[in-house]
C-alpha positions as CSV (number, residue, x, y, z in Angstrom):
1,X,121.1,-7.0,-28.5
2,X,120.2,-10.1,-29.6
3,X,121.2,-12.0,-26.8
4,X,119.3,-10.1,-24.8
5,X,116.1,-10.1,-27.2
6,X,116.9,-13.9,-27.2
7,X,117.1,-13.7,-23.1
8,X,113.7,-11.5,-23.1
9,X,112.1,-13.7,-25.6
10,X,112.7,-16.9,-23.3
11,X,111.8,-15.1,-20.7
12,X,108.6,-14.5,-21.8
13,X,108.0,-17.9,-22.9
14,X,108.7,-19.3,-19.4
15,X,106.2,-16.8,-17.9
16,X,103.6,-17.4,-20.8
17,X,103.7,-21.5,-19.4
18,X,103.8,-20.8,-16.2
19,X,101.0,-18.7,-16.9
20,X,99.6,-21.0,-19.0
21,X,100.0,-23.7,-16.1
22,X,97.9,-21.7,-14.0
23,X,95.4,-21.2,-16.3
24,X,94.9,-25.3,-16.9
25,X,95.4,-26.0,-13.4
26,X,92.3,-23.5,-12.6
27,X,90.2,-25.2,-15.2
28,X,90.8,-28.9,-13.7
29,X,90.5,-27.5,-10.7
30,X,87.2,-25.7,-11.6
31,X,86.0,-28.9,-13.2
32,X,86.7,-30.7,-10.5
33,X,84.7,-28.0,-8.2
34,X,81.5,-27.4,-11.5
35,X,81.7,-31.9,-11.0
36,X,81.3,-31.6,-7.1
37,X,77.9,-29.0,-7.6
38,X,76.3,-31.1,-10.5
39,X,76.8,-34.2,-7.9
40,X,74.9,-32.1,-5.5
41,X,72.6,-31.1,-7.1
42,X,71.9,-33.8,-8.9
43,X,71.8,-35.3,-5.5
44,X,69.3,-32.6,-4.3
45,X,67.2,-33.2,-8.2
46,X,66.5,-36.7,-6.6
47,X,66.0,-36.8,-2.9
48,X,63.7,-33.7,-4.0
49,X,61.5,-35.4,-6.7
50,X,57.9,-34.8,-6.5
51,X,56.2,-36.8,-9.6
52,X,52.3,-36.9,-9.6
53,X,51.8,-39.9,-8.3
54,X,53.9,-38.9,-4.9
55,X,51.7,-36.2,-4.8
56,X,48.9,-37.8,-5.1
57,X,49.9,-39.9,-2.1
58,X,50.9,-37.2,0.1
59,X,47.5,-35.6,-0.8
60,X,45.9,-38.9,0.7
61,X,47.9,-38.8,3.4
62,X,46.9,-35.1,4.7
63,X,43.2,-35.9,4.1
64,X,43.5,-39.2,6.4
65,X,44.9,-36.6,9.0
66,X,42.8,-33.7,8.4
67,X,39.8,-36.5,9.0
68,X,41.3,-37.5,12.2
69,X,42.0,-34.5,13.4
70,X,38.6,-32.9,13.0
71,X,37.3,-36.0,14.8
72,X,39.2,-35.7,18.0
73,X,41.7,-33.8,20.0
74,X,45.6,-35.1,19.5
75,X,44.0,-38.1,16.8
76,X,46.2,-36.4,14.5
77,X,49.5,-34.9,13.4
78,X,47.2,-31.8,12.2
79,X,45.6,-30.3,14.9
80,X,42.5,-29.1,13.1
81,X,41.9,-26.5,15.7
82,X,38.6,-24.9,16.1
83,X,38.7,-20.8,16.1
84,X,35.4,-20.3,16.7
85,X,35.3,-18.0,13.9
86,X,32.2,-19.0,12.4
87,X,31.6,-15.3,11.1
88,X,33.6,-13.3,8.2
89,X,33.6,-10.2,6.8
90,X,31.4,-8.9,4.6
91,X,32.9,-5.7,3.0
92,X,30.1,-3.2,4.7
93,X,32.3,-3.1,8.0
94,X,33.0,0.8,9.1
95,X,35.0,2.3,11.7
96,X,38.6,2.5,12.8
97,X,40.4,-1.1,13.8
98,X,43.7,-1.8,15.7
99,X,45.2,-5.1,15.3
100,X,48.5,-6.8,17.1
101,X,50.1,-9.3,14.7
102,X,52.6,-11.3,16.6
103,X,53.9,-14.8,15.2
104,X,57.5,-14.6,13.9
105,X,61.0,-13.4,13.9
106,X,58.8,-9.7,13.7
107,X,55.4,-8.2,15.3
108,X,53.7,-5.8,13.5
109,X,50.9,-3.1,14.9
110,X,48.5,-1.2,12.8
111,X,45.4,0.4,12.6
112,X,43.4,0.8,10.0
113,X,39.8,3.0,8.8
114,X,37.5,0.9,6.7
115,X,34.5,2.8,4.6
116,X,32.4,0.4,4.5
117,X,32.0,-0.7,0.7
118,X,34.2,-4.1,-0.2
119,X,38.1,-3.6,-0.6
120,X,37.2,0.0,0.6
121,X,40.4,0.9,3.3
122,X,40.4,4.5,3.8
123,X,43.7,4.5,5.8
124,X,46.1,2.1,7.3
125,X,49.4,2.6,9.3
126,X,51.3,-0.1,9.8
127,X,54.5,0.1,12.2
128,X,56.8,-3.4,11.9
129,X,59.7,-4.2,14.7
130,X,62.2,-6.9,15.1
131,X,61.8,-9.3,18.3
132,X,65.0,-9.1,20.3
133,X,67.0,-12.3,20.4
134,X,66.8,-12.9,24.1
135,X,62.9,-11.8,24.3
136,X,62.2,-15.0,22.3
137,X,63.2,-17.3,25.0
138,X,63.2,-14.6,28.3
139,X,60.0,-14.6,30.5
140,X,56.5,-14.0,29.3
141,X,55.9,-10.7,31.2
142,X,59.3,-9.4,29.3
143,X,57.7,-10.3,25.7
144,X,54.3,-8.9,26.4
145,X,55.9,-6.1,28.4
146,X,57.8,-5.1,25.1
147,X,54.9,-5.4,22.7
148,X,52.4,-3.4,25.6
149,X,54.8,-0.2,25.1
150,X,55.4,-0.4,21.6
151,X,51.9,-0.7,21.0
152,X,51.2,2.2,23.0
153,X,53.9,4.1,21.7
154,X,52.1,3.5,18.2
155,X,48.8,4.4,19.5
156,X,50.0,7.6,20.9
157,X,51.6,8.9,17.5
158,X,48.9,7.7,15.4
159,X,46.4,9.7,17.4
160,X,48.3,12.8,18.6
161,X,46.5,15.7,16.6
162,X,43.3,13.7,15.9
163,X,40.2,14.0,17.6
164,X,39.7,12.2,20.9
165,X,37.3,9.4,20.6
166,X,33.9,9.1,21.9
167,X,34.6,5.7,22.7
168,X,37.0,5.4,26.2
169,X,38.4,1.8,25.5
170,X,39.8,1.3,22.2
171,X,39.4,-2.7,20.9
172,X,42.0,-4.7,19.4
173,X,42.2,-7.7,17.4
174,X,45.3,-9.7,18.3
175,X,46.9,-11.9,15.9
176,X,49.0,-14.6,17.2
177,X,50.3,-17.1,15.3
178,X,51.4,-20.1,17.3
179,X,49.5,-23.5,18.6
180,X,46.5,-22.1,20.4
181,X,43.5,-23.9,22.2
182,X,41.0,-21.7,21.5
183,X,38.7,-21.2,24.5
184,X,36.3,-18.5,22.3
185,X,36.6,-16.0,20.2
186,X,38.8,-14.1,22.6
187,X,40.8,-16.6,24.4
188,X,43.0,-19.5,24.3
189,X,46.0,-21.4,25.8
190,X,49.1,-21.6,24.7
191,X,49.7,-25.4,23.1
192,X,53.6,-24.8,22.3
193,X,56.2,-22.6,20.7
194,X,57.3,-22.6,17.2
195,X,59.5,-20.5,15.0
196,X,62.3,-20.4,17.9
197,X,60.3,-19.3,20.6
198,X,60.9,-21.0,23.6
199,X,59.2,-19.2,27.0
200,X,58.8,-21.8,29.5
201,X,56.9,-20.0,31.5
202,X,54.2,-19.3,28.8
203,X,53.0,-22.8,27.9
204,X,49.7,-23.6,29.1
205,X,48.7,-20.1,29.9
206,X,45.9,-17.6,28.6
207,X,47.0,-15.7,25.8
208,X,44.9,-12.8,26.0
209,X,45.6,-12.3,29.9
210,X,49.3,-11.7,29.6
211,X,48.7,-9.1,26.4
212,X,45.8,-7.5,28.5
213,X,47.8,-7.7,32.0
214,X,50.3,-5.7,29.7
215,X,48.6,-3.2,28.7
216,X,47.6,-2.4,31.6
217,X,51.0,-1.9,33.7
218,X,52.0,0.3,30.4
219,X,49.0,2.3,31.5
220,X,47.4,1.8,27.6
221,X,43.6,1.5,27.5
222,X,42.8,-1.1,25.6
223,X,41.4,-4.4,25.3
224,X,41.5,-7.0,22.9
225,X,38.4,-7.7,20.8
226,X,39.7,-10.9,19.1
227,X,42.3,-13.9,19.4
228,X,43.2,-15.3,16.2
229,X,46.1,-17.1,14.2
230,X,47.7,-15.8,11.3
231,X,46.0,-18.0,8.9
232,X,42.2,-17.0,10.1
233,X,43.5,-13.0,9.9
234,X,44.6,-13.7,6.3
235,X,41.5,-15.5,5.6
236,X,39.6,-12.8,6.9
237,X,41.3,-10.2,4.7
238,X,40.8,-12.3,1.7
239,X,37.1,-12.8,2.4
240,X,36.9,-8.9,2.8
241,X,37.8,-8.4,-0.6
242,X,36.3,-11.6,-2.3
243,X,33.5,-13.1,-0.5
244,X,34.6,-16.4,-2.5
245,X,37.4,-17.0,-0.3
246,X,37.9,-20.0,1.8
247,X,41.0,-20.9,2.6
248,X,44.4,-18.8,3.7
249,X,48.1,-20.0,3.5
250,X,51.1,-18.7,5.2
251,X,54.7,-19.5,3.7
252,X,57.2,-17.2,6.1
253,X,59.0,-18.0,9.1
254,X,56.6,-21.0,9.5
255,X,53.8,-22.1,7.6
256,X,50.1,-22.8,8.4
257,X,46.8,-22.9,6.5
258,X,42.9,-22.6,7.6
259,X,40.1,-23.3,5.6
260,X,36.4,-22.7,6.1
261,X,34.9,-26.7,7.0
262,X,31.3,-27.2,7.2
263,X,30.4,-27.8,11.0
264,X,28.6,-31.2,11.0
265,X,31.7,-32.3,9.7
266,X,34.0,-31.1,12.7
267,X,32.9,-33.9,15.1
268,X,34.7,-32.5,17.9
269,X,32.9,-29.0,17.8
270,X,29.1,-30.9,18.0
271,X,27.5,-28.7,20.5
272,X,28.7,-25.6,20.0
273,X,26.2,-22.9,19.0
274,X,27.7,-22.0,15.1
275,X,24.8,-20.0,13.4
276,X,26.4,-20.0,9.8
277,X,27.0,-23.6,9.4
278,X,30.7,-23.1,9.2
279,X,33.7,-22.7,11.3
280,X,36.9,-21.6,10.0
281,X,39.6,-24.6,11.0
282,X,43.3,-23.7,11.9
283,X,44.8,-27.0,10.4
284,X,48.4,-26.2,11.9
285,X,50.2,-28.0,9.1
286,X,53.6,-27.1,9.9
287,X,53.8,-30.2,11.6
288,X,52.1,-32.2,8.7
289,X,54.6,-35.1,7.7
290,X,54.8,-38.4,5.8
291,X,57.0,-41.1,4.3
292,X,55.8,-40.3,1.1
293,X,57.1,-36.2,1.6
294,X,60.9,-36.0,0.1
295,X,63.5,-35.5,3.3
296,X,67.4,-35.2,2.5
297,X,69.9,-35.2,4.3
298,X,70.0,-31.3,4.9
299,X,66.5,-31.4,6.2
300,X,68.1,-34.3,8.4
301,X,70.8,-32.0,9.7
302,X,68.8,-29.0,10.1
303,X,66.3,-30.9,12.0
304,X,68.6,-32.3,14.1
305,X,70.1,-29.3,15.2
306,X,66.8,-27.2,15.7
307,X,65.1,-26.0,19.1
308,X,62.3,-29.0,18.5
309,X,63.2,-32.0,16.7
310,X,61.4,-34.3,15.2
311,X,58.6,-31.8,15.5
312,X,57.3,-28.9,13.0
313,X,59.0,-30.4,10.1
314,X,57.6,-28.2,7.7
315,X,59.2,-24.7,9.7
316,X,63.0,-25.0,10.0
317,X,65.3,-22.4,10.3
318,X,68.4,-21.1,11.8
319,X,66.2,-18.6,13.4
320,X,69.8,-17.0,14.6
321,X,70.1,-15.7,11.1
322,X,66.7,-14.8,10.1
323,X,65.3,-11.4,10.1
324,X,62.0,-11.2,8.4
């Protein structure tokens, strides 16, 4: 017996150290892994470091371009465009609204009863649906063709049980969030893509035209009120429930701000009839960039590998895995 509790006992004890082994060889090894992250991130700490005084030039630097860009067209990595929206809410509005928001990985259609005392919103439905893939870089008449019968789908089962309207042609405001020249308050051209998009055939063309040519092969009466970018839309919404409002930031799938300027400042608007004195400015700072902003060498990569490099700095993604 003893032998063998002498046999089970060093068995035991050969197991326990190769156990033991294991164990030590996991904790180098895990060291060796924890010194690898604290190199990176340390790495990241750095290349990432914002201190006031960077900020404080990167500040300078966006004013220099904001002033440039509200001086002329293309003067400027901020394209200060003009929306023509020199009107905002005021909280009295009353009625039922329909709205198209189109501008990233998702497009969203709502409608929406207001009662006419601020922050008042008697109702709103609100339908979100996922671009397909291959829409994003298919034909303009496909996109449109897809958001045309979605929207009337929505329209069709919001109303079905309601009362017909008096009115024959419902409006809609149409938010869509990429470069636009604005024409007026209802039209503009198509600068370029962002966020992954990439419909040749779109460039240059009239926004409004294709959404309205749209709806109309999907047999939907409807026509659209109101062209505006994301930024403006949120701006709008903000001013509807504070009237201090004046500026809107988007942080999403790309990232954009507007900000109410006073006209006689926007030198490239001068003769354009603004009664309020202000014009709300679509500032497209996405493509904002600087030597003083921190870049590592992920941003590098990623940029590098992107639909549009060296362009947009600020909206990068691997749109392949992003579902917003």
């Amino acid at each position: 017996m003893g032998k063998v509790a002498v046999g089970v006992a060093v068995g035991v004890a050969v197991v326990a150290c190769a156990v033991a082994g294991m164990v030590v060889g996991r904790r180098v090894g895990s060291r060796r892994k924890w010194k690898r992250v604290v190199r990176v991130l340390k790495e990241l700490e750095e290349g990432c470091e914002t201190p006031v005084g960077r900020l404080r030039q990167v500040v300078d630097a966006m004013a220099v371009e904001m002033h440039a860009g509200l001086a002329s067209e293309g003067g400027s990595k901020l394209k200060m465009l003009l929306t023509f929206v020199d009107h905002l809410p005021t909280g009295s509005e009353i009625g039922t609204y329909y709205a198209l928001d189109l501008g990233g990985t998702n497009f969203r259609v709502l409608r929406i009863q207001l009662g006419g005392r601020r922050s008042s919103i008697l109702s709103q439905d609100v339908e979100r649906r996922p671009i397909p893939q291959h829409l994003m870089t298919s034909t303009s008449e496909d996109l449109f063709d897809f958001i045309a019968s979605t929207l009337k789908q929505f329209v069709e089962k919001e109303e079905s049980g309601s009362e017909p309207s008096p009115v024959r042609t419902r409006e809609l405001g149409f938010t869509f969030s990429f470069p636009v020249k604005q024409l007026s308050l209802r039209s503009g051209i198509l600068i370029k893509w962002t966020k992954g998009f990439a419909i040749e055939d779109m460039v240059g063309k009239e926004v409004v035209e294709l959404l309205e040519a749209a709806m109309v092969r999907s047999g939907l009466d409807m026509r659209a009120a109101l062209l505006v970018n994301d930024t403006v839309g949120t701006l709008a919404l903000g001013r509807y429930h504070d009237a201090d409002t004046v500026a809107a930031v988007i942080i999403g799938t790309g990232t954009n701000a507007c900000y109410l300027e006073r006209a006689d400042a926007i030198i490239k608007c001068q003769g354009l009839p603004i009664t309020s004195g202000y014009m709300a400015v679509n500032m497209e700072w996405g493509n904002f960039w600087s030597s003083h902003l921190p870049r590592t060498s992920y941003d590098i990569d990623l940029d590098s590998e992107s639909p549009n490099p060296n362009d947009q700095g600020f909206e990068k993604d691997d749109i392949r895995n992003v579902s917003r």
